[in-house]
C-alpha positions as CSV (number, residue, x, y, z in Angstrom):
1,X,0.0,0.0,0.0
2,X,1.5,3.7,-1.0
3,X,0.2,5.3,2.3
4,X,1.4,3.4,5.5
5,X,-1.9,3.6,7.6
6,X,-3.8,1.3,10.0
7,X,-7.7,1.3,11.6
8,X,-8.7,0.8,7.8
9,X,-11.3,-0.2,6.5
10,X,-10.8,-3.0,3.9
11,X,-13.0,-5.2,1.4
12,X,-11.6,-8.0,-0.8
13,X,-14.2,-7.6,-4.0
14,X,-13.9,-9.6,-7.4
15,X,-9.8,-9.7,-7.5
16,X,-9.6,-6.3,-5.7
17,X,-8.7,-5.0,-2.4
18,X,-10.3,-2.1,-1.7
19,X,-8.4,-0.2,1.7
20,X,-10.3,3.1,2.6
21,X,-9.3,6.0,5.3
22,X,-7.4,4.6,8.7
23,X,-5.3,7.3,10.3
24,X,-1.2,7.5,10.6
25,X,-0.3,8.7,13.8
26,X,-2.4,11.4,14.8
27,X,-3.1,11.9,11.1
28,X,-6.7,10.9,9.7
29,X,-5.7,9.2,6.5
30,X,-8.6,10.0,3.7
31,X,-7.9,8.1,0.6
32,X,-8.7,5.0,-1.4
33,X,-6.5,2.9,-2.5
34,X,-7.3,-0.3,-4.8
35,X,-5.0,-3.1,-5.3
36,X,-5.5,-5.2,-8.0
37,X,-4.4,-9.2,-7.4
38,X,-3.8,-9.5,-11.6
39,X,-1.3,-6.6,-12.3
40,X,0.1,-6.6,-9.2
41,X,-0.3,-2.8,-8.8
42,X,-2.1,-0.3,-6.3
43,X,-4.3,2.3,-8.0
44,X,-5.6,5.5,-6.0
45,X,-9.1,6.0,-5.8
46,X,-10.8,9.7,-5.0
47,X,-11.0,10.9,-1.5
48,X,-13.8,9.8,1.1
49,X,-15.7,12.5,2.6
50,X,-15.5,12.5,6.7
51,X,-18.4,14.7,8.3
């Protein structure tokens, strides 16, 4: 994963795994990030909104 992060939440959905917001540190961590099991590779997804 490109952003080191934990308290994620994470879904494993048709050959994807799908790792939203967590925090680093102190730091609430916002993005999506999508890593795909076939090219090996993690993709960024757009922000999630926190209200």
């Amino acid at each position: 994963m490109p952003q080191r992060r934990h308290g994620v939440a994470a879904a494993a959905l048709e050959g994807q795994l799908w790792v939203c917001g967590g925090s680093y540190g102190r730091q609430d961590v916002r993005t999506v990030e999508v890593y795909d099991v076939d090219t090996f590779a993690w993709v960024q997804m757009p922000c999630c909104n926190l209200h």
